[in-house]
C-alpha positions as CSV (number, residue, x, y, z in Angstrom):
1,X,98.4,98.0,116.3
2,X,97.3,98.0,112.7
3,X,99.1,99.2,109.9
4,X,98.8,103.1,108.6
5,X,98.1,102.5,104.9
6,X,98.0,106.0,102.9
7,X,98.3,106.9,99.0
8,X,101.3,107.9,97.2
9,X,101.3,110.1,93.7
10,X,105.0,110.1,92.1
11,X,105.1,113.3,89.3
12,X,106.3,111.8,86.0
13,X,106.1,113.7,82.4
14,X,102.7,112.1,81.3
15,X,101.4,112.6,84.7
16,X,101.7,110.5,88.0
17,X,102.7,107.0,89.0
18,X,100.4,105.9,91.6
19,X,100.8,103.6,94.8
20,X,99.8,102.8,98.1
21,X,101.8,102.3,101.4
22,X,101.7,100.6,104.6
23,X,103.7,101.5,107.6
24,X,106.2,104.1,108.7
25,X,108.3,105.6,106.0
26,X,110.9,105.0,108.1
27,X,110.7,100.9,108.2
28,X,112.8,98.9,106.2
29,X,111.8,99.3,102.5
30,X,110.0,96.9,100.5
31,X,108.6,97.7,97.3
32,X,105.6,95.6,95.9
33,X,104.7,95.0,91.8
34,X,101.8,93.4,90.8
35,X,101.0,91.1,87.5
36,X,99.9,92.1,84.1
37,X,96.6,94.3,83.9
38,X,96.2,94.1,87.8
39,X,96.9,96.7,90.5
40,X,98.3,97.6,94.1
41,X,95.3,96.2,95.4
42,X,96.5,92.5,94.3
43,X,98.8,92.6,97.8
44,X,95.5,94.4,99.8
45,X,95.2,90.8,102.1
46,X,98.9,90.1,102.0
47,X,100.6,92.9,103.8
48,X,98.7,93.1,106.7
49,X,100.2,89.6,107.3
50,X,103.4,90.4,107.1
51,X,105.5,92.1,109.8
52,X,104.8,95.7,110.6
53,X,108.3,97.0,111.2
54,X,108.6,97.5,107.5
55,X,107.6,99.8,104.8
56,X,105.7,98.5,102.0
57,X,104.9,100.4,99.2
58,X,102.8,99.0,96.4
59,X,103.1,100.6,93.2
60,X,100.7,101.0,90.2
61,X,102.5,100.3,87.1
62,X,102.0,103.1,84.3
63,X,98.5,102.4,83.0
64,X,97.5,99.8,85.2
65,X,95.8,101.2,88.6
66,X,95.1,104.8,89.3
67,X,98.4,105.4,87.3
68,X,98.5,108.3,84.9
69,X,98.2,106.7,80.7
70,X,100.8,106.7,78.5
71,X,100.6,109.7,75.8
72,X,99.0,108.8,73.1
73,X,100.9,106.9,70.9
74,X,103.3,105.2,73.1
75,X,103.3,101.4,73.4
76,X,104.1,100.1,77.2
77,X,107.1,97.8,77.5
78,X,108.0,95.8,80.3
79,X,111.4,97.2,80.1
80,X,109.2,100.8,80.5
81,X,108.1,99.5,83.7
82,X,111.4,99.3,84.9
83,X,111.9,102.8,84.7
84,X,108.7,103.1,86.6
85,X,110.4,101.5,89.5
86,X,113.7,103.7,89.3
87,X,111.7,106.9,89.4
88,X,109.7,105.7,92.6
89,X,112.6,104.5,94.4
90,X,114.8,107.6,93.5
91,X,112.1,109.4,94.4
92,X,111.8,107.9,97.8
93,X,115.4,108.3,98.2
94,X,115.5,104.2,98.6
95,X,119.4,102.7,98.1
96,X,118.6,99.5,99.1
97,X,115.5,98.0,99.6
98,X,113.8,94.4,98.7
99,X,111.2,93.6,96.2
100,X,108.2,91.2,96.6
101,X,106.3,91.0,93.1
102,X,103.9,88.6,91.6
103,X,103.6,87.3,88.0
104,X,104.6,90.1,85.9
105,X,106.2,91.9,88.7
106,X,108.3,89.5,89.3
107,X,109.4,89.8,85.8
108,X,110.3,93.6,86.2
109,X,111.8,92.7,89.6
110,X,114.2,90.3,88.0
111,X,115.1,92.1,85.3
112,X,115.6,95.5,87.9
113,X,117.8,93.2,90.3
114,X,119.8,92.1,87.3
115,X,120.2,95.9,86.4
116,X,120.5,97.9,89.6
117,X,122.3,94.5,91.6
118,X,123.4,97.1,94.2
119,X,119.9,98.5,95.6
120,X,118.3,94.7,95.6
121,X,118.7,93.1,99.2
122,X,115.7,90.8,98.9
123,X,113.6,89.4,95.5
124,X,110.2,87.2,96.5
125,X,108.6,86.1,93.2
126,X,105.3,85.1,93.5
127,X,104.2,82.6,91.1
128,X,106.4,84.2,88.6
129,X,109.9,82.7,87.3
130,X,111.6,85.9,87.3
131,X,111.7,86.4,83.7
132,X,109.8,85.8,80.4
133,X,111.7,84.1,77.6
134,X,110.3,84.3,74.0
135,X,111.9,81.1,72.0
136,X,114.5,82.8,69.2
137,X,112.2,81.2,66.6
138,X,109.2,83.5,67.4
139,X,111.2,86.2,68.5
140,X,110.2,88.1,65.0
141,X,106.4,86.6,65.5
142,X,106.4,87.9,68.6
143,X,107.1,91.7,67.4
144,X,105.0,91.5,64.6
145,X,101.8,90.6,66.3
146,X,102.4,93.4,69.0
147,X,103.4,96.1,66.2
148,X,99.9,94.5,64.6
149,X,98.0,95.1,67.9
150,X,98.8,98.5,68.5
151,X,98.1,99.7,65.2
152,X,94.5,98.4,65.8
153,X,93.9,99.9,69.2
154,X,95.2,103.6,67.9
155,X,91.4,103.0,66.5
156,X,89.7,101.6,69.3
157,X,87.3,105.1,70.1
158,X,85.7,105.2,73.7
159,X,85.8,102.9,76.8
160,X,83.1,100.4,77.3
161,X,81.2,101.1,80.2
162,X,79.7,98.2,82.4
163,X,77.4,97.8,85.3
164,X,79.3,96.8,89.0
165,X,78.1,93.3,88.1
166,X,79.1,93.3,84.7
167,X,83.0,94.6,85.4
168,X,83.0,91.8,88.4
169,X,82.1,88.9,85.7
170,X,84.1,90.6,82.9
171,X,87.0,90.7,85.1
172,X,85.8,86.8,86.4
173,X,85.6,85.8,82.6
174,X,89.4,86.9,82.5
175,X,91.2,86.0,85.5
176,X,89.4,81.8,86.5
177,X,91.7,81.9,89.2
178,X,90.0,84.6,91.0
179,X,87.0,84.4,93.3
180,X,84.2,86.8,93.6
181,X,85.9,88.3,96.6
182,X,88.9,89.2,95.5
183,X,88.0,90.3,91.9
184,X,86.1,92.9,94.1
185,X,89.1,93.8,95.7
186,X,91.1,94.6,92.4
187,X,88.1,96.3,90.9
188,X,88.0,98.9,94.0
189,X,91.4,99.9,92.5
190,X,90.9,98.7,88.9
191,X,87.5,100.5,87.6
192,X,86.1,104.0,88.2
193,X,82.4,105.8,88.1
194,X,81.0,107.1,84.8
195,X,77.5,107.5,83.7
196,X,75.7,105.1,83.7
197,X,78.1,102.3,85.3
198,X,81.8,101.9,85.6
199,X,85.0,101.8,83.6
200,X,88.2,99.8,83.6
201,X,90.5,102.3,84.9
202,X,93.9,100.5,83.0
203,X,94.7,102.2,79.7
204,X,93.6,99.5,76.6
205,X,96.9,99.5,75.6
206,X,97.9,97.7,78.0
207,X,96.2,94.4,77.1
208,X,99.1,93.8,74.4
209,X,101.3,91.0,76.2
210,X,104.8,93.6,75.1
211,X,107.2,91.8,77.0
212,X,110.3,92.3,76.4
213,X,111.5,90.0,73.6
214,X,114.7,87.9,75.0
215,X,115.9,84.4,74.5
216,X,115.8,82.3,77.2
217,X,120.1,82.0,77.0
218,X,119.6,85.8,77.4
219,X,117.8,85.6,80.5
220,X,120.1,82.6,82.1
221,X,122.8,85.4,81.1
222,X,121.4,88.4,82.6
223,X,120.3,86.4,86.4
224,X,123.7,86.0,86.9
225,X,124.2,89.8,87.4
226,X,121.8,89.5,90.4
227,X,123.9,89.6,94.2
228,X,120.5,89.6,96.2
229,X,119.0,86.4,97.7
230,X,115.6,85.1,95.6
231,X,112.8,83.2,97.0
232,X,110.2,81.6,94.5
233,X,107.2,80.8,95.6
234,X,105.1,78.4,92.9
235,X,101.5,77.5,92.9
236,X,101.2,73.8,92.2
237,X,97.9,75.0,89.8
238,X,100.0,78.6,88.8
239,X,101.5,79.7,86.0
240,X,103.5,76.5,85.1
241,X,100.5,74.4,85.2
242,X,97.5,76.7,84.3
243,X,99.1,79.7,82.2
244,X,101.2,77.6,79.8
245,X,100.8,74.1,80.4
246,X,103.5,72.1,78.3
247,X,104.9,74.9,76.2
248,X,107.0,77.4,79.5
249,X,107.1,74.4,81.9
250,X,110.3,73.2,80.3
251,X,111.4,76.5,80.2
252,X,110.4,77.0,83.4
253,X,112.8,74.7,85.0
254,X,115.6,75.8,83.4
255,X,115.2,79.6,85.1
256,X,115.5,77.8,88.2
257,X,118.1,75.6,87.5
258,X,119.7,79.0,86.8
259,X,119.0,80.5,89.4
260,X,120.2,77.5,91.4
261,X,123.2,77.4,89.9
262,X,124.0,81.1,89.9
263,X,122.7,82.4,93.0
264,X,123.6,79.0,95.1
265,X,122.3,79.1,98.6
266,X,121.3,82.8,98.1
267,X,118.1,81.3,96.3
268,X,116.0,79.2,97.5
269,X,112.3,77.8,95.8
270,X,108.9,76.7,97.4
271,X,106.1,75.1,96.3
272,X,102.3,76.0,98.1
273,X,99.1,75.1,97.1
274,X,97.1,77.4,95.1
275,X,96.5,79.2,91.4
276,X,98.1,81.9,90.4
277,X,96.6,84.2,92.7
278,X,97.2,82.4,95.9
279,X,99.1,85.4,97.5
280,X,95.4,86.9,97.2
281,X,92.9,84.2,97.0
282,X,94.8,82.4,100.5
283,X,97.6,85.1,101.3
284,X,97.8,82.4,104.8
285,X,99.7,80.1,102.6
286,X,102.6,82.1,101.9
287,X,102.9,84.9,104.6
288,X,104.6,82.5,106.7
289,X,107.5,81.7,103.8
290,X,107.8,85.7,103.7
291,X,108.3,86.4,107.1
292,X,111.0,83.7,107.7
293,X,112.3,85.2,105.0
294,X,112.8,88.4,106.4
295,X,113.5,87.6,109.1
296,X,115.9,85.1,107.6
297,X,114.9,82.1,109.9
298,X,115.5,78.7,108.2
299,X,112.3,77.5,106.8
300,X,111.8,73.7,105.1
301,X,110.5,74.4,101.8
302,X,110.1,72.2,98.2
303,X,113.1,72.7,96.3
304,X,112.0,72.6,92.7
């Protein structure tokens, strides 16, 4: 038996969130978010791992995907995308359901858990602490640059258009912890035909990193509001070694400790070998840790 996979369109003001499912509607719900400037496609070679008693919906993130752009205007917020995921899952009619999300999914998972505690059973972060503390000193820094950005791109004309080769090696030139394969699988989601070539689909905007600007002692705070069990699943070459290597490892391990300390045995934390794209690059080496999971068998794992 293989999975039925269809597409979803969600009406909003500006337009439509878009996503893509897998399975019956009437499985046990599981929503999927994927990291900054990707798409639904980022969980294309993961789900058909994972067991098919469940419905998994992957959703594009306003601006990212086949996702209807902001108005023009309007800056995207992380905190934004959180309303993204309380329109789908009203929409769906979802009271509780579980959440796998990578990067900054898992950042918008977090933060939705810690919001709406009573709809999250289940949070698997991949490669993603949860959360994304800005330091209280650059706080201000922070909001400057991204008021500074967004002023710039209100002038930014036009959308560059590329060759299939040329969006594959821009998109490579971005992202060196993908491979040729699954850049291609991101792009069949991420880019659409135009004369003369292709075009990133996501709206320009969206390259301003706008996350949302708390202190890490706000984020220990707000993780303590979560009542569902978290699993984190590092890369040994992800985001604490690749992304920011010696400034948000610290920081890093205090989330967990958090976590730890918080959630108690209703959190538990694995290491796997891989970048920060593992769930796509070698989805192998973590479908096993997600289907114990839900399944909630006992699985040995690297406590961090």
């Amino acid at each position: 038996m293989t999975f039925l996979l269809k597409e979803l369109r969600f009406k909003v003001p500006w337009g439509h969130l878009a996503a893509k499912a897998w399975g019956s509607s009437k499985g046990r719900p599981i929503l999927c978010l994927h990291g900054w400037l990707d798409n639904a496609n980022t969980f294309d070679r993961l789900i058909p791992l994972l067991p098919q008693e469940y419905y998994y919906v992957a959703l594009d993130f306003s601006g990212h995907g086949q996702s209807s752009h902001l108005p023009k205007g309007m800056r995207y917020q992380h905190m934004d995308y959180m309303s993204d995921v309380h329109r789908v899952v009203t929409s769906l009619g979802w009271q509780k359901f579980s959440i796998i999300a990578h990067s900054m999914g898992g950042v918008v998972g977090g933060m939705f858990a810690s919001l709406f505690p009573e709809t999250v059973q289940l949070l698997i972060l991949l490669d993603s602490y949860g959360f994304f503390p800005v330091s209280s000193e650059l706080i201000l820094n922070h909001l400057r640059k991204t008021i500074i950005h967004y002023s710039r791109l209100e002038h930014v004309n036009g959308t560059k258009v590329y060759t299939p080769e040329g969006a594959l090696q821009r998109l490579l030139d971005g992202n060196p912890s993908l491979n040729s394969d699954t850049a291609k699988v991101l792009l069949q989601r991420g880019t659409k035909p135009t004369p003369g070539g292709v075009v990133f689909s996501r709206d320009i905007r969206i390259t301003v990193n706008n996350s949302a600007p708390l202190s890490l002692e706000q984020c220990l705070h707000i993780l303590k509001s979560i009542q569902s069990d978290v699993h984190i699943i590092l890369a040994n070459e992800g985001i604490s070694a690749d992304l920011m290597r010696g400034v948000y490892t610290d920081v890093g391990q205090t989330l967990l400790r958090g976590f730890k300390e918080n959630l108690k045995e209703r959190f538990q934390s694995t290491i796997v070998n891989g970048n920060h794209f593992v769930h796509l690059n070698e989805p192998e080496k973590i479908a096993s840790i997600i289907v114990n999971q839900l399944y909630n068998r006992p699985y040995i794992h690297s406590q961090l």
